[in-house]
FIZAFI-575290 format. One record per atom (N, C-alpha, C): x, y, z; residue in one letter. Coordinates in Angstrom, 1 decimal. Example, Ala and Ser with C-alpha at 12.3 -4.5 7.8 and 13.67 -1.06 7.14 Angstrom:
<<13.2 -5.7 7.8> A>
<<12.3 -4.5 7.8> A>
<<13.2 -3.3 7.8> A>
<<12.8 -2.2 7.1> S>
<<13.7 -1.1 7.1> S>
<<12.9 0.0 7.9> S>
//
This chain:
<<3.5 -66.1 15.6> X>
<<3.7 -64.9 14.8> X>
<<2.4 -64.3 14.5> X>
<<2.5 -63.2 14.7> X>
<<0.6 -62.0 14.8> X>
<<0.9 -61.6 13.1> X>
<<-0.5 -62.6 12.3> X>
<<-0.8 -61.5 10.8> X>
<<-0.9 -60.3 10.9> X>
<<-0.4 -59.4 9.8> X>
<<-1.1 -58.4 9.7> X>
<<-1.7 -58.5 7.9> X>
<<-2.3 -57.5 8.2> X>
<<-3.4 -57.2 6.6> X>
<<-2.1 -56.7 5.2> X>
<<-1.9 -57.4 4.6> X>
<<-1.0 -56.4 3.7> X>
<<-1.3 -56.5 2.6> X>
<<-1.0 -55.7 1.6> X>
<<-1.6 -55.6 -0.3> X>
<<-0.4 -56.7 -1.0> X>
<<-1.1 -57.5 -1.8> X>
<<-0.2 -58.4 -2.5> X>
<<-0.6 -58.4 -3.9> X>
<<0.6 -57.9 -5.0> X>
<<0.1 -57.9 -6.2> X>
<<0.8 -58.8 -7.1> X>
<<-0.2 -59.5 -7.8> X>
<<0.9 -60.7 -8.6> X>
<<0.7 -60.1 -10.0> X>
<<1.8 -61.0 -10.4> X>
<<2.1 -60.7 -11.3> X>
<<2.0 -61.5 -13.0> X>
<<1.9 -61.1 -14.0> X>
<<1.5 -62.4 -15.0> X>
<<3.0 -63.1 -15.5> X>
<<4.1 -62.0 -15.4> X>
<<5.3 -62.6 -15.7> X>
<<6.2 -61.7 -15.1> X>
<<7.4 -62.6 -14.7> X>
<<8.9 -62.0 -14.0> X>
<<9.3 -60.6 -14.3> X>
<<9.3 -60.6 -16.1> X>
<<9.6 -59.0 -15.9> X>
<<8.8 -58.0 -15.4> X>
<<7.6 -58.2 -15.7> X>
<<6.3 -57.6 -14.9> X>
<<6.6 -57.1 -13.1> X>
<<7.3 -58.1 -12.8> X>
<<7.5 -58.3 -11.3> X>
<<8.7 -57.4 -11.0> X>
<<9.4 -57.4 -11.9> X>
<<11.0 -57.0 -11.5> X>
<<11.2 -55.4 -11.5> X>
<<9.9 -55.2 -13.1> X>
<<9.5 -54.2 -13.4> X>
<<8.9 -52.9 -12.2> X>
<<7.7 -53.6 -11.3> X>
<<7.1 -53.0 -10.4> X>
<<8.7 -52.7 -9.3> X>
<<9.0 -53.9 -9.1> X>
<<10.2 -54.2 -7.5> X>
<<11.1 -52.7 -7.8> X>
<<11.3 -52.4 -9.3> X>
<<12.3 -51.6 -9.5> X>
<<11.7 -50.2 -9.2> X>
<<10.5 -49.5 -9.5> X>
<<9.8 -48.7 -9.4> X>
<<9.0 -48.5 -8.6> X>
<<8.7 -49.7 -7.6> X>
<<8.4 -49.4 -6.2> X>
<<10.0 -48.5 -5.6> X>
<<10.6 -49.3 -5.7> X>
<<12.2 -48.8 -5.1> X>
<<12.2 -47.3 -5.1> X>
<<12.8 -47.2 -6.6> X>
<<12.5 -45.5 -7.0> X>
<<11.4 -44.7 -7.0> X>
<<10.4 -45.0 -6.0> X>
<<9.2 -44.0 -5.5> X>
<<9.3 -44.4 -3.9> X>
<<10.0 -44.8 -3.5> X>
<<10.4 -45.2 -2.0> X>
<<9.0 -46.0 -1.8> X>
<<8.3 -46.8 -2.3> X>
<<7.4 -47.4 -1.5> X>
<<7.9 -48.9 -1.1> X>
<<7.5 -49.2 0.3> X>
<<8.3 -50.0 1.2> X>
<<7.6 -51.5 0.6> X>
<<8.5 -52.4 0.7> X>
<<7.9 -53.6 0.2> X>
<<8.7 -54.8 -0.2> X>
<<8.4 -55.7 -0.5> X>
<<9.5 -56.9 -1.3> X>
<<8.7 -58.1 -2.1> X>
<<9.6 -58.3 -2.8> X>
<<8.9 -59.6 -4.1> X>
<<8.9 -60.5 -2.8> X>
<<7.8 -61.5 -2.7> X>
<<7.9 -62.9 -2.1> X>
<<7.1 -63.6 -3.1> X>
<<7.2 -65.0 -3.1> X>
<<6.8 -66.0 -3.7> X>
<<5.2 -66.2 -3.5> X>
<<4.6 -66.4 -4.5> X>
<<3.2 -65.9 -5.0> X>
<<2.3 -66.8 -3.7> X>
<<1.2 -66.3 -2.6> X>
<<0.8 -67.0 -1.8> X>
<<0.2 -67.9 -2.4> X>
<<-0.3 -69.2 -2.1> X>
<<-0.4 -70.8 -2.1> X>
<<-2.3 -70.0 -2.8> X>
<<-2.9 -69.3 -1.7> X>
<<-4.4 -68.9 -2.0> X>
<<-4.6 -68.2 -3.3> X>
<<-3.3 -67.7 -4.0> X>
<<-3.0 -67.2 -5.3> X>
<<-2.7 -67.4 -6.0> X>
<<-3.1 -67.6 -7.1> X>
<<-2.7 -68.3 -8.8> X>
<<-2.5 -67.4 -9.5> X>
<<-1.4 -66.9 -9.8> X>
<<-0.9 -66.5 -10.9> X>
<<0.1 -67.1 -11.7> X>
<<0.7 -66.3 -12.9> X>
<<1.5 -66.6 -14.1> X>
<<3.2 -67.0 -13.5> X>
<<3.5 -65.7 -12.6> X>
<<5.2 -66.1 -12.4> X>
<<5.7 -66.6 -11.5> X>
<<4.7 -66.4 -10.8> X>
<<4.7 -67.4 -8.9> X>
<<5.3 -65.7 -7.9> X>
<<5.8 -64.7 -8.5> X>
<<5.5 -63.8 -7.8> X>
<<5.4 -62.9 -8.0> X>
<<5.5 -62.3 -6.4> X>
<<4.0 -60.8 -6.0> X>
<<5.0 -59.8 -5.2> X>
<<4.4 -58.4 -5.2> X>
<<4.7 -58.0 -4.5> X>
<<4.2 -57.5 -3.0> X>
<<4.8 -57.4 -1.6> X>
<<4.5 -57.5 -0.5> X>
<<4.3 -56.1 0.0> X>
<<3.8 -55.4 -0.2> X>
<<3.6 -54.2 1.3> X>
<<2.1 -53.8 2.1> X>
<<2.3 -52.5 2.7> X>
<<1.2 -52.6 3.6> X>
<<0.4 -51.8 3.0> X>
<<-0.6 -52.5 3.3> X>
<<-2.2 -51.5 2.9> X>
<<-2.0 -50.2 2.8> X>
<<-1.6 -49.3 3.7> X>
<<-1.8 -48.0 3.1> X>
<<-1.4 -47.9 2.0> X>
<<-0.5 -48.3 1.0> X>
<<-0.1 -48.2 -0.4> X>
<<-0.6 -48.3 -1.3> X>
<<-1.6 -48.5 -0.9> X>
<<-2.2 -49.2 -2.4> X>
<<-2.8 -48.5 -3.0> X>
<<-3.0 -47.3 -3.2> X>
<<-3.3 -46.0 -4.1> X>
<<-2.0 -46.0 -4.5> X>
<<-0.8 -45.6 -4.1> X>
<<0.2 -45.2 -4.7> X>
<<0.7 -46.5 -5.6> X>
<<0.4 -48.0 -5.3> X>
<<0.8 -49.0 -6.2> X>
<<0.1 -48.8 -7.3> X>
<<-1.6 -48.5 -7.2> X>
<<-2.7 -48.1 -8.0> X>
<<-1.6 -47.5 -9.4> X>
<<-1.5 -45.9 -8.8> X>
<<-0.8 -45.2 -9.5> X>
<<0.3 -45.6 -10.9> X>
<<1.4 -45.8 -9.7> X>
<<2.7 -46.0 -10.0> X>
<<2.7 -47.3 -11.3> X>
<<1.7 -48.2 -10.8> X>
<<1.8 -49.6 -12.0> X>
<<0.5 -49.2 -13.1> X>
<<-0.2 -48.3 -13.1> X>
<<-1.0 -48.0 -14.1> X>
<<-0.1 -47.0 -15.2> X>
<<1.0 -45.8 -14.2> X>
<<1.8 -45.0 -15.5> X>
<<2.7 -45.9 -16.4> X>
<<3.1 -46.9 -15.6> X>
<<4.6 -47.7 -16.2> X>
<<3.7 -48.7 -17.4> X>
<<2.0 -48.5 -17.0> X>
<<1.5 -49.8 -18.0> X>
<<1.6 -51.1 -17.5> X>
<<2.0 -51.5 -16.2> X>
<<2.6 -53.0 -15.5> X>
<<1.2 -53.7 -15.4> X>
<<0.9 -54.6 -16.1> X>
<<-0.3 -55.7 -15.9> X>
<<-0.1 -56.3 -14.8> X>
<<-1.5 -56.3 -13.5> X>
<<-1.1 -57.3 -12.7> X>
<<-2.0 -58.7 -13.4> X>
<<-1.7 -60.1 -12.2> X>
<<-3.0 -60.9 -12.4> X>
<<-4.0 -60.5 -11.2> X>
<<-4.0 -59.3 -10.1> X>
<<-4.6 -59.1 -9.0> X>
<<-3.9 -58.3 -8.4> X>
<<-4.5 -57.8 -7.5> X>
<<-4.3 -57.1 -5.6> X>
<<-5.1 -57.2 -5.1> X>
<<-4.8 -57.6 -4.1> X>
<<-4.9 -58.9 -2.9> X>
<<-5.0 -58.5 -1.7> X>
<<-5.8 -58.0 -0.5> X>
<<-6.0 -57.7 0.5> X>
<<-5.7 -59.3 1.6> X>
<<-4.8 -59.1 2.0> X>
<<-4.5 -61.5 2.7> X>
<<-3.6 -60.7 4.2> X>
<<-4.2 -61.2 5.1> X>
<<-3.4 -61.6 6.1> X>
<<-2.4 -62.4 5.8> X>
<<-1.2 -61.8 6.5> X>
<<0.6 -62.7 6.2> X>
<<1.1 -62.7 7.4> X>
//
C-alpha cells in the first residue's frame, strides 16, 4: 500500500474530537477520526485524518469553535 503525506490533529479529549469531526462535516472538509497514530501521544487516543491541503482551513475552523488540539501532524499513512 503507497503512503501518502496527510495532516493529523489530535486531540486532548473525545469531545474535543467529536467536536472538530462534527464541524469538519459542516464545512465539507473531507476526512475521518482514526485512532491516535502509535508516533503520537496524546490525551484521547484520537485524531483527525485529512489531506494536507487543509490545513489552513482546519487552522481556521478549530481556532473559531476554540477546539484545543495536542498537535498537527504532517506523518505519512
Amino acid at each position: 500500500m503507497r503512503k501518502t503525506l496527510k495532516l493529523i490533529v489530535a486531540f486532548p479529549t473525545t469531545t474535543y474530537a467529536l467536536k472538530a469531526e462534527y464541524l469538519c462535516k459542516e464545512q465539507k472538509i473531507p476526512g475521518r477520526l482514526i485512532p491516535i497514530p502509535r508516533q503520537i501521544s496524546a490525551g484521547c487516543g484520537f485524531a483527525w485524518c485529512t489531506d494536507i491541503e487543509h490545513k489552513d482551513c482546519m487552522h481556521t475552523v478549530l481556532s473559531q469553535a476554540q477546539i484545543t488540539t495536542d498537535g498537527i501532524y504532517e506523518m505519512l499513512l
